[in-house]
N, C-alpha and C positions, 0 to 999 in steps of 0.2 A: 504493500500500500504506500509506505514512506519512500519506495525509492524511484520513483518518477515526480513524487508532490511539488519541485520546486521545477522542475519541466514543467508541470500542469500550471504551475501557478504562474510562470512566465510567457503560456500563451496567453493567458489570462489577461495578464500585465498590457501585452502586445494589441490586444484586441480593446483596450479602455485606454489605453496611453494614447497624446497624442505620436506619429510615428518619427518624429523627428527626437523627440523626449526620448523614448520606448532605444531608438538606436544606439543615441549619446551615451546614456545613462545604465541601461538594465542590460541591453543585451552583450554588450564585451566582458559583463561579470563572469565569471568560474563557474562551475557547477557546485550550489550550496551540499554541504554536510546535512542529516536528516537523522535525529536523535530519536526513536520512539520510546515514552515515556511512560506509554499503557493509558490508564485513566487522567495522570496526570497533564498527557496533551507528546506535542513534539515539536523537539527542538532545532529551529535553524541554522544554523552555523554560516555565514557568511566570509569570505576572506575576501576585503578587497585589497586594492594595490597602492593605495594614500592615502595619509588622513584627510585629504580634502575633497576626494571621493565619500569615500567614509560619512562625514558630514554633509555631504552633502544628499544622500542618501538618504540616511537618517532624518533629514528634517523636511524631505520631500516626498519620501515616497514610503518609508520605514510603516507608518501605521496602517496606509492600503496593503502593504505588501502581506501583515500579517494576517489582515482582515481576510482577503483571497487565501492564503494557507490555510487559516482558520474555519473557511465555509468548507473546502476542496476536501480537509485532514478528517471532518466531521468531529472534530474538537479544540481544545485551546491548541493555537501555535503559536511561539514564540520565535521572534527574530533576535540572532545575536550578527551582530555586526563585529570585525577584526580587523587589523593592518595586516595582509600576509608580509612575512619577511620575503624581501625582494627575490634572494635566491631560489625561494618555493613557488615563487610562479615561473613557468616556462616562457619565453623565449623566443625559443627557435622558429614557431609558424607567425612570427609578426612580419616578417619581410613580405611583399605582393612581389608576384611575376611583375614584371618591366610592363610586357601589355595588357594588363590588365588596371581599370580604374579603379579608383581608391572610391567606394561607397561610403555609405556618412555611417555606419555601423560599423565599418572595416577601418575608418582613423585609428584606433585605438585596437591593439590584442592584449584582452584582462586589466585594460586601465592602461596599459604602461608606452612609453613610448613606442613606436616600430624601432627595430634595430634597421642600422642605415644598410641599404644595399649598395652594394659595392658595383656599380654602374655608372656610365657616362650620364652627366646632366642631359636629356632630350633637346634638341633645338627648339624643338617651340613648346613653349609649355603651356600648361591648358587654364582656361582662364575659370574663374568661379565666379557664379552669378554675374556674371557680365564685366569681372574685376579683369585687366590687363593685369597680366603678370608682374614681378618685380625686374625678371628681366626683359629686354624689346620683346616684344611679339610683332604677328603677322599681320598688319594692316588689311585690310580688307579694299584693294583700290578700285578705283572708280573708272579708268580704261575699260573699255572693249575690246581691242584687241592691242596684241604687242605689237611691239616697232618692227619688227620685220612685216606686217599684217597678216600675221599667221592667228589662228583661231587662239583666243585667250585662253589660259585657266576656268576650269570653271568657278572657282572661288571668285576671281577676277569679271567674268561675266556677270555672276549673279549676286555681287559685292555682299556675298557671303560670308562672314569670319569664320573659317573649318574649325574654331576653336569652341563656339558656343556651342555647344550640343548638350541634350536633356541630362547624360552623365557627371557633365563638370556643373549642370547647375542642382547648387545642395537645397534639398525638398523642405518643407516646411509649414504650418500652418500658416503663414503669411502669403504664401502664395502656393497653395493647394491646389485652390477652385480653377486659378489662372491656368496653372499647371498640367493640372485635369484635362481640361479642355485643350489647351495646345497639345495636347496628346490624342487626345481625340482627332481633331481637325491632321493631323500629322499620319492619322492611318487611314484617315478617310476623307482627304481634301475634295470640298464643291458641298458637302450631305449636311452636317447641323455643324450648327453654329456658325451662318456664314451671313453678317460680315462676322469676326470676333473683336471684340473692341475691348481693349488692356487699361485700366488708367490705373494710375496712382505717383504719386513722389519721383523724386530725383533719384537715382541711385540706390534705385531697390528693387532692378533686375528687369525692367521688361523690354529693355532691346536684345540682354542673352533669350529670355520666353520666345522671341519671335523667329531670330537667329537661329536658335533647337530647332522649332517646324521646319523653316526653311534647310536644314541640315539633314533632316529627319527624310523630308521627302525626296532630295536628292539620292539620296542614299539609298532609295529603293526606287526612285524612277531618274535616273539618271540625265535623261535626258528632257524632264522637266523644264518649262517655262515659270522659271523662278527670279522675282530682283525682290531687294531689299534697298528702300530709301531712305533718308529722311526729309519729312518736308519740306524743308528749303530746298534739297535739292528738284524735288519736282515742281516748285516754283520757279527756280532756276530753268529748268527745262520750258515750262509752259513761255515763260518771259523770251526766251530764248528765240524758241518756234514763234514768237507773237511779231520779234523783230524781222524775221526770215521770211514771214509767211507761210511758214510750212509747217499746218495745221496736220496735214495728212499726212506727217511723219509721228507728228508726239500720239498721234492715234495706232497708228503701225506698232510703235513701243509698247504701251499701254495694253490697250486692247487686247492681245494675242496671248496676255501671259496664263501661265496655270494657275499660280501664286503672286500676287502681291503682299509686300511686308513692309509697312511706311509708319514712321516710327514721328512723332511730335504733330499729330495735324491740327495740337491748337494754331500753329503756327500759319495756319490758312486765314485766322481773322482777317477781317479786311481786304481781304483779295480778291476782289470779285470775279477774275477772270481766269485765274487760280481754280478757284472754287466752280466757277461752271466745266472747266477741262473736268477738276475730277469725280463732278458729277457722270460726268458722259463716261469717262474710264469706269466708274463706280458699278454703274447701269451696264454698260458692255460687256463687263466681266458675271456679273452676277448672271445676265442672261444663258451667257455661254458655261454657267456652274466652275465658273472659276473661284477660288476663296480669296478671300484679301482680310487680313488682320492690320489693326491698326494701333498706336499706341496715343496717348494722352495722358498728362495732367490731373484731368479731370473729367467726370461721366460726361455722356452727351450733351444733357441738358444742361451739364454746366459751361458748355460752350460757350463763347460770345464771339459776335461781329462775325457769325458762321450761320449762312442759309439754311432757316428751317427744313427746308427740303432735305438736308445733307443730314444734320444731326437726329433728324426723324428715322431716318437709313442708317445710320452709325448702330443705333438704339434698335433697328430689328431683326438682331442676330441673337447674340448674347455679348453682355456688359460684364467685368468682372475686375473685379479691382486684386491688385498686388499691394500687400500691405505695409508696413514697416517690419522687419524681424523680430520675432521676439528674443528674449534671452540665449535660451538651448540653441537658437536658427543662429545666432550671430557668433555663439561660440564654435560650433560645426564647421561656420563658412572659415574659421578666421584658422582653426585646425586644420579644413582639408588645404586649405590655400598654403600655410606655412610647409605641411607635406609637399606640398607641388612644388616649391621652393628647396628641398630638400633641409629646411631647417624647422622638424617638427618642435610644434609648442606645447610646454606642457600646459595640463587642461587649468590649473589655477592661474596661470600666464594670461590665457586666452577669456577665461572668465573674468577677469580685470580690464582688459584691455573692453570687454563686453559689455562689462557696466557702463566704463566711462565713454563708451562712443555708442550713441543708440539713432543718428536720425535716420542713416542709411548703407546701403554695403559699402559705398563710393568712399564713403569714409574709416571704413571699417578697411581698407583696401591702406589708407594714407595711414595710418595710425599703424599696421602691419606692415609700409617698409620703413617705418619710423625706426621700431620695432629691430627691423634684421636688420637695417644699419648699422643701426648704434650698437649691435651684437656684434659684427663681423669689423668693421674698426675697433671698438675696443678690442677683440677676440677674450668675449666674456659671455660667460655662457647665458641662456633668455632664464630670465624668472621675473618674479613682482618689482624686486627693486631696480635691476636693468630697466624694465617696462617704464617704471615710475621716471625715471630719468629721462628717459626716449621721450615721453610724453609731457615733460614738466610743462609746457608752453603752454599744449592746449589742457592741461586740469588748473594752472594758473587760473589762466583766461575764464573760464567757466567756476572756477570759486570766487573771481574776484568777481562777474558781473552779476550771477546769480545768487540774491538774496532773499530770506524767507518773503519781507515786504514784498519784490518784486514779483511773488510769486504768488504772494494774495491778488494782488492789485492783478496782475495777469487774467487770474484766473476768474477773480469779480469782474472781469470788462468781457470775460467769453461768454460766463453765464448768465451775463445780466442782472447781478445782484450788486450792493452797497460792498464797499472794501471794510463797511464797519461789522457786516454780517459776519465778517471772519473773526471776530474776536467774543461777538455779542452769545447769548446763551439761547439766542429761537434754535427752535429744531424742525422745525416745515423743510419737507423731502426738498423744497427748491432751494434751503440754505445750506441744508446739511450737506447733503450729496457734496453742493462743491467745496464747502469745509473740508470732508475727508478726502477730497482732489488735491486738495493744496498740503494739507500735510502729507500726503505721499507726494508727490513731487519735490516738499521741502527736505524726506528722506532719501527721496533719489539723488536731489539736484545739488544738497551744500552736505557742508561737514557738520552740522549743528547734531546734537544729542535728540534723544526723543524726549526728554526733560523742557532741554531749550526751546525744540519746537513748540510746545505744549506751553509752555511761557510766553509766547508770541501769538499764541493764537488763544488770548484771554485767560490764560492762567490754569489750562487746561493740563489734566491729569498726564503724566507719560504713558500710562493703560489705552487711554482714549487714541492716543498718537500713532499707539503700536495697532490697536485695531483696526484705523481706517487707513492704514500701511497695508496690512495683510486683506481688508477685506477688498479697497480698490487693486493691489497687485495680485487677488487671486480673479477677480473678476474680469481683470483686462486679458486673461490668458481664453478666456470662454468666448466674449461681447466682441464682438468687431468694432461697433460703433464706438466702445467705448477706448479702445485701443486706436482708434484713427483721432480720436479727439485727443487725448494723451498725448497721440505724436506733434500733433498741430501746436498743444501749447510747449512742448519740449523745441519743439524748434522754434516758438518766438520767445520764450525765454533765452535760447543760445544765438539769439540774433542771425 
């Protein structure tokens, strides 16, 4: 009975975790020890491979996990958590084969570093979530054909980057749905989901999302009508053809393709001439069940100075937003990317570097060649206080502008409440709510104590501080909405 229970209980685990959590965290663990104690119940034995694992375990996931052994056991089970001594765990199966990629479960064997294989760095290294490598990568250029006028590259024709593919980009609740879907449209381009329409933030992955399809489909029809643009440049094209008069050519381009992938079309506002080309591409395409995905900013209807016609069509495919990362997403991407680099980080390294950079990968990207610079000129090895150093400029910078005040005052002018509510004793859901917004953000955002904060915010208990700490950061892992509002005021607090 006891000796499959923690098998049982990690499919368990797998099937209620989100999958990005479920990979980081539970599945590179060892196989638990299984104590049977009779009436008494049975006991777990856990070894993991650091105490910051360890910890972190324990205050995340320790009370489900016994809960599932305890229903599976049909009695009490108890979880005992351990540091294994380094020597007791094995080793040997961390290295991956050369071609084979590194999955967001496979970062880690049992916690611990990978042992370095002993191979030449690759020439192009692969990018993560849309991040450019530390070292040049392969631009994706914009020619048609080479100088000799021999037929281009395909990467070259269909200003593809061969580097963005669904592999290198790390999975996540933040962009699931997106995910989803480009996976779909990727095995079955023209059928649902067509137009697809991507929005959200700066550098949080959706020209790699688009890049993957357009990757995807090459890859299995070779000979696909595929480009990837971005707006301006098909503005550039339409202005182009408007000076020449060679309307019947921007149509020839357009028109004929399997795939279109056009990446910023806020950037149509105002164009009127712009915008009726690609209307007619729009329509010409869809007739002939060609797909076209597109990226934005923002949903359809948050368009402006863009023809109803147009964002009417945007909006009757599917809409799907890319989110900000959460925590476990930004450690994963910042892990698989230093592997790619061949200088893995350890996982409390990358948790640090997680907390203090949260708007977007783009930056999670700068903050990580921060990171291996200042490792490989000093030649010192990466951990928290190398980190701290790496990044003293920008944690400066963000303790010095961000203040509890600033963070009331912020968050009174989103909600539309008095900045006096913040201190005062109402408790109507329209005061309170953004009360405990702001004290989690004042725990996220400065170095203040939970005492301090609770002293700025009318004299309030540190009990009170710590709950709507825990009860807004367990709830932002669930609520989208409330997870895109968070981001909105984290990034006008960091200006």
């Amino acid at each position: 009975m006891s000796a499959d229970l923690w098998q049982r209980g990690c499919e368990r685990l797998a099937a209620e975790l989100p999958e990005q959590q479920f990979n980081t965290w539970i599945r590179p663990l060892p196989p638990a020890d299984v104590a049977d104690g009779g009436e008494q119940g049975v006991t777990v034995s856990l070894r993991v491979p650091n105490r910051f694992k360890l910890d972190w375990i324990r205050n995340q996931y320790a009370g489900r996990i016994e809960s599932i052994l305890t229903e599976l056991a049909g009695r009490p089970a108890r979880l005992e958590l351990a540091v294994a001594p380094r020597e007791a765990v094995p080793r040997a199966a961390t290295a991956l084969p050369a071609n084979q990629p590194v999955a967001v479960g496979q970062v880690l064997h049992n916690g611990l570093r990978p042992v370095p294989v002993n191979r030449p760095a690759p020439v192009e290294q692969p990018a993560v979530n849309g991040l450019a490598p530390v070292q040049p990568a392969m631009a994706a250029p914009a020619v048609v054909t080479s100088p000799a006028g021999l037929p281009a590259p395909a990467s070259t024709r269909h200003r593809i980057n061969p580097a963005l593919t669904f592999d290198t980009l790390v999975p996540g609740r933040a962009n699931q749905m997106a995910r989803t879907a480009a996976l779909h449209v990727a095995g079955a381009p023209g059928q649902m989901y067509n137009p697809l329409f991507i929005y959200g933030g700066v550098g949080l992955g959706k020209t790699h999302l688009i890049h993957a399809v357009g990757n995807a489909l090459l890859k299995d029809k070779p000979d696909a009508r595929v480009l990837y643009l971005h707006a301006e440049q098909f503005i550039s094209d339409v202005v182009k053809n408007y000076q020449r008069k060679t309307f019947d050519e921007l149509k020839a381009k357009y028109h004929s393709l399997d795939l279109l992938l056009i990446d910023d079309v806020q950037f149509f506002a105002g164009k009127d001439r712009t915008q009726e080309e690609f209307f007619n591409a729009f329509e010409a395409l869809l007739a002939k069940r060609a797909h076209i995905i597109m990226t934005s900013d923002t949903y359809p209807k948050g368009l402006v100075d863009i023809d109803e016609r147009l964002t009417s069509r945007f909006d009757a495919g599917l809409t799907v937003a890319i989110e900000p990362p959460e925590l476990e997403m930004r450690v994963a991407i910042l892990i698989k990317k230093a592997e790619a680099e061949q200088a893995p980080m350890p996982e409390d390294v990358a948790f640090f570097i997680a907390k203090n950079v949260r708007a977007n990968v783009r930056e999670l990207e700068g903050a990580l060649r921060k990171v291996l610079a200042y490792s490989r000129f000093s030649h010192k090895e990466i951990n928290i206080q190398l980190a701290r150093e790496a990044l003293k400029d920008l944690l400066s910078i963000q303790n010095r502008q961000i203040s509890v005040e600033n963070i009331q005052k912020t968050v009174a002018d989103f909600y539309k409440i008095k900045v006096a509510d913040m201190y005062s004793k109402k408790r109507p859901a329209s005061i309170a709510r953004p009360r405990q917004i702001a004290m989690y953000l004042a725990k996220e955002l400065t170095q203040k104590s939970l005492p301090e904060i609770g002293e700025l915010f009318g004299g309030r208990d540190h009990t009170t501080v710590l709950h709507a700490v825990r009860k807004i950061g367990g709830e932002r892992q669930k609520n989208t909405e409330l997870n895109q509002q968070l981001h909105v005021l984290e990034q006008t607090l960091k200006g």
